[in-house]
N, C-alpha and C positions, 0 to 999 in steps of 0.2 A: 834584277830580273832573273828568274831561274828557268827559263828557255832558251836556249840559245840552236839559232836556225844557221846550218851549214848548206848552204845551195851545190847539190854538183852538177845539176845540168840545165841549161834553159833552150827552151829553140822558140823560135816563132812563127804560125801554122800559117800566117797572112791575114789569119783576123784577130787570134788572142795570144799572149805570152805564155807558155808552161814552163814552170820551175817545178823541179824534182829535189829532194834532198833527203837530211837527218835532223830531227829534233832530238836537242840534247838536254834531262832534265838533272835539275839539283835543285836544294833549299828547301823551301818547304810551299805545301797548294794550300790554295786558296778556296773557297765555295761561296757561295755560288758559281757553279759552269766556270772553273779554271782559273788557269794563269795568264796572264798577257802575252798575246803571241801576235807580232807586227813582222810582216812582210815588205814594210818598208826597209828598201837598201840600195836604192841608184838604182839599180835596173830596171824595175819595175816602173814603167812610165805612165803611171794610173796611181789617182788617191782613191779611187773609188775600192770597195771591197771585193775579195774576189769572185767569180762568181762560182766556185768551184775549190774546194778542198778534200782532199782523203789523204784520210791518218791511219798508218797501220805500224803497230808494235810487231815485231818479229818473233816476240815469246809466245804471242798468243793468249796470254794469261790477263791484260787488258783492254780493255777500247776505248779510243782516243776517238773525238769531235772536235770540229773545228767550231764555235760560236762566231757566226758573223758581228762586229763594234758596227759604229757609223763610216771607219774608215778603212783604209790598209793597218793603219796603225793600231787599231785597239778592238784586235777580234778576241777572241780566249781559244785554249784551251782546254776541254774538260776530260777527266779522264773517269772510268766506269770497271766496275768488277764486279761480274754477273748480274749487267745490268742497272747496280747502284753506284750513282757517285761515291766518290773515295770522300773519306771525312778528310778535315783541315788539318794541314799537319804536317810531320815530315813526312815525303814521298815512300812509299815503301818499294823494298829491293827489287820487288819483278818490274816496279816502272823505273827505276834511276839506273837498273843493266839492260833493261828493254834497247833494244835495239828499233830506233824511231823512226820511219818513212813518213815523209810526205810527197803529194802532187795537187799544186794549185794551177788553177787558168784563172788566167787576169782579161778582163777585156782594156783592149788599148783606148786611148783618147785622143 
């Protein structure tokens, strides 16, 4: 997998989870609409998907979405540059030093 999700905050608002963190990439993307990006990790007490994701690069030079899967486990990643999907291949430099935020809400079960 060349996603790897570092959580550093989570609270719970009394109806849904929010996790906040950094997505870190490497290896090479994939197309159609990204790379595998699973929010499964123990804390998260819901298989359902989330209902809420934002993805922001800190270079600004990309933009990142989140693709809802059927589950927690196999949403994507896609990432865009003015607009167009990046072709398949290795990641280029402004996404693999980007600096990667996310914030999801989960609804609980």
């Amino acid at each position: 997998m060349t996603l790897q999700i570092v959580n550093t905050s989570r609270w719970f608002d009394g109806q849904r989870l929010h996790q906040v963190g950094t997505i870190t990439v490497s290896g090479s993307y994939l197309t159609p609409l990204g790379e595998p990006l699973s929010f499964a990790d123990g804390e998260v007490k819901s298989s359902r998907i989330p209902d809420y994701v934002e993805i922001h690069g800190q270079s600004g030079g990309h933009d990142y979405n989140y693709v809802p899967g059927s589950d927690i486990t196999d949403g994507t990643m896609a990432v865009f540059l003015a607009g167009v999907e990046i072709v398949a291949g290795a990641y280029p430099a402004g996404v693999t030093n980007d600096t990667i935020k996310y914030h999801a809400i989960f609804k609980m079960r």
